[in-house]
C-alpha positions, 0 to 999 in steps of 0.5 A, a space after each residue: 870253841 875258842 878258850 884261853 888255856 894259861 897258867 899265870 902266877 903274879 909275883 910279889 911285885 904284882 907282875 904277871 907271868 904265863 907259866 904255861 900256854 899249852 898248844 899254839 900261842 898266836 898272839 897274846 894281849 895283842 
C-alpha cells in the first residue's frame, strides 16, 4: 500500500509546512 505519512503544521498565515516526511520522499504535490 502506498500512504502518505506526513506531519503539517499550518502556521498563523495559513501556510502549510511538512514538519516530517519519514522514508523516501519522491515527489511532493508534483
Amino acid at each position: 500500500d502506498n500512504y502518505f505519512f506526513g506531519v503539517a503544521s499550518v502556521n498563523k498565515d495559513g501556510v502549510e509546512s511538512v514538519v516530517v516526511y519519514p522514508g523516501p520522499a519522491g515527489s511532493f504535490g508534483e
